[in-house]
One Martini backbone bead per residue (centre of mass of N, CA, C, O) as a GRO file, in nm:
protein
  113
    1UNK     BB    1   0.288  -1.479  -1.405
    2UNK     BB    2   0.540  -1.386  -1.237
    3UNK     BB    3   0.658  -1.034  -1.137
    4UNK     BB    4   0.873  -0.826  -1.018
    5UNK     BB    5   0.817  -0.490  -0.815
    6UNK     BB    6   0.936  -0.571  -0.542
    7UNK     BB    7   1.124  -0.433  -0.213
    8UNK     BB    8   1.233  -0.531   0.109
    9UNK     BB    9   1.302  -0.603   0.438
   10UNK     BB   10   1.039  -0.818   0.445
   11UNK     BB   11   0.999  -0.820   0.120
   12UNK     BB   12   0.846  -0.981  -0.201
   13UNK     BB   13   0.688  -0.841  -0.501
   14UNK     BB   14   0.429  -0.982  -0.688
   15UNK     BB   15   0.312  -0.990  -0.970
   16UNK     BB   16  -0.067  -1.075  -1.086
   17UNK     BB   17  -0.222  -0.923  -1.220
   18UNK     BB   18  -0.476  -0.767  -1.001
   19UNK     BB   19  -0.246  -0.883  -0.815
   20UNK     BB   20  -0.054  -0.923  -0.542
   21UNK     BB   21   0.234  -1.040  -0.372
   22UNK     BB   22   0.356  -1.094  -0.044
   23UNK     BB   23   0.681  -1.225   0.036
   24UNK     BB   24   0.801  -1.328   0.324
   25UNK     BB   25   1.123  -1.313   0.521
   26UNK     BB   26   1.005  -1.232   0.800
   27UNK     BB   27   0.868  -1.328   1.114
   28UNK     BB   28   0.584  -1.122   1.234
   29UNK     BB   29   0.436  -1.048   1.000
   30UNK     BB   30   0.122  -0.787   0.984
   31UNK     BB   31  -0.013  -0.693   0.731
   32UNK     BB   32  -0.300  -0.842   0.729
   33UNK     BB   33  -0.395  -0.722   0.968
   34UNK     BB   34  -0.413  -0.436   0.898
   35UNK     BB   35  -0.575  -0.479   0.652
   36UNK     BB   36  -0.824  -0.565   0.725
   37UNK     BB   37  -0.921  -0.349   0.924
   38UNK     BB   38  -0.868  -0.110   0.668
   39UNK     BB   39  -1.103  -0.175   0.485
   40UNK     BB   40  -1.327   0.025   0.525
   41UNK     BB   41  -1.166   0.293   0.471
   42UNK     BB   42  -1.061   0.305   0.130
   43UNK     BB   43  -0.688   0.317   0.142
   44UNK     BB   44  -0.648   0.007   0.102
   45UNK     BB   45  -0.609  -0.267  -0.023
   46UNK     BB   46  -0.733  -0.551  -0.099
   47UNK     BB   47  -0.772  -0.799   0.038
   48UNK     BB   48  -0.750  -1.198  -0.031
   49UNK     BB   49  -0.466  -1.365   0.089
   50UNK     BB   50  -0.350  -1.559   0.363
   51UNK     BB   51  -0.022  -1.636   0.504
   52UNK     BB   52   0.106  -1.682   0.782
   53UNK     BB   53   0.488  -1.602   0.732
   54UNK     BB   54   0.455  -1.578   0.402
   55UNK     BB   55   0.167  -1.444   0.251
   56UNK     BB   56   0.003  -1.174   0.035
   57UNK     BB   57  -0.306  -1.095  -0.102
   58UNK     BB   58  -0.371  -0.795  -0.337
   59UNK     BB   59  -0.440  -0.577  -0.470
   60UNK     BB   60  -0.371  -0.362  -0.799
   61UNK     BB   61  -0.233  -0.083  -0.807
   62UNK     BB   62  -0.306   0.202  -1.030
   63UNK     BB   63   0.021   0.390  -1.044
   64UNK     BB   64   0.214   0.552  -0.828
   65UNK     BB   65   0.470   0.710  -0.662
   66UNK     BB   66   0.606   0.981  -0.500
   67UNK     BB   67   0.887   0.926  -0.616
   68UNK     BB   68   0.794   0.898  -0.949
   69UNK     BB   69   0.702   1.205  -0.881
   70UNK     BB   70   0.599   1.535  -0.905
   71UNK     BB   71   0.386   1.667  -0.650
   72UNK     BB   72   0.389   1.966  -0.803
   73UNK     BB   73   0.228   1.826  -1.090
   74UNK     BB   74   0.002   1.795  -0.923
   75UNK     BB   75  -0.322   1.872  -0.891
   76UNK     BB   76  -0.289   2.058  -0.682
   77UNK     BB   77  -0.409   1.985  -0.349
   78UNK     BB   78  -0.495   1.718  -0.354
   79UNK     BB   79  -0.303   1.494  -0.261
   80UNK     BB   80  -0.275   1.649   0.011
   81UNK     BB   81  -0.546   1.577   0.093
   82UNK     BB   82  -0.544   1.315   0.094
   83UNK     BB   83  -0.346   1.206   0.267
   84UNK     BB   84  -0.483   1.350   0.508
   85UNK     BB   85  -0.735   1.155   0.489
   86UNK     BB   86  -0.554   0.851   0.532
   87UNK     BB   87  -0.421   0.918   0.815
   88UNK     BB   88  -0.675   1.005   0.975
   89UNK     BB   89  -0.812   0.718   0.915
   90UNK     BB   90  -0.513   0.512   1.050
   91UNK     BB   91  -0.546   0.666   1.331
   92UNK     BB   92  -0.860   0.616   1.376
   93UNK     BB   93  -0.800   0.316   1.430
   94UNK     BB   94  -0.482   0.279   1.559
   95UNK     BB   95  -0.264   0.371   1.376
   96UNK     BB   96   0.068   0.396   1.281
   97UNK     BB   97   0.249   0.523   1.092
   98UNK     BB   98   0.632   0.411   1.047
   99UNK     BB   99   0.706   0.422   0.696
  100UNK     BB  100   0.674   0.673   0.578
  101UNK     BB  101   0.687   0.710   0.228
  102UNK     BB  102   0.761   0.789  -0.129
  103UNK     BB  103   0.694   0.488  -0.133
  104UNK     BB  104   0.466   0.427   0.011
  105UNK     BB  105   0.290   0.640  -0.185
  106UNK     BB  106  -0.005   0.638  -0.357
  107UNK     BB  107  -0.106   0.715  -0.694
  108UNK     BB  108  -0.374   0.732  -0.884
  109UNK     BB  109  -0.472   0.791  -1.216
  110UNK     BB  110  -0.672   0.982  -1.056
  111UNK     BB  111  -0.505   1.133  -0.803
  112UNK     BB  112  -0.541   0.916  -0.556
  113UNK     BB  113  -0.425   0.810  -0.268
   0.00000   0.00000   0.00000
């Protein structure tokens, strides 16, 4: 059974077991693309299957987002380093985040960006 888990501008995210489907609301949306090429880099969820302007199937991130945490309270300066690690891999890919926001940025239970 599908849980919806969230919203945004582009989509629609359900749960379904370990993996999340985001079903997209506007053509042209590009998140397969990006995931696929970042799957290397072990920052990013695995892709599982996509239909191109319909939706994508990705693997289920257990965590908090940084909105949900204070990251104040996350050991050290772990997180902070972290996701500096994140971002560097994303740039040196070719991409620029231009949505990063502490919504969109995930820590796992391990305090793993």
């Amino acid at each position: 059974m599908l849980e919806k888990i969230g919203e945004g501008d582009f989509g629609i995210v359900y749960a379904m077991g370990d993996r999340v489907i985001k079903k997209y609301r506007v053509a042209g949306c590009i998140d397969h693309l990006i995931l696929a090429d970042l799957q290397a880099t072990g920052c990013v969820p695995r892709l599982f299957k996509y239909q191109t302007d319909r939706y994508v199937v990705m693997e289920r991130i257990g965590g908090e987002t940084l909105d949900e945490v204070n990251p104040f309270d996350v050991i050290g300066e772990t997180w902070e380093q972290g996701l500096r690690d994140v971002l560097h891999k994303i740039v040196a890919a070719g991409y620029l985040p231009t949505d990063l926001s502490f919504e969109n940025v995930m820590l796992t239970f391990a305090w793993r960006v």
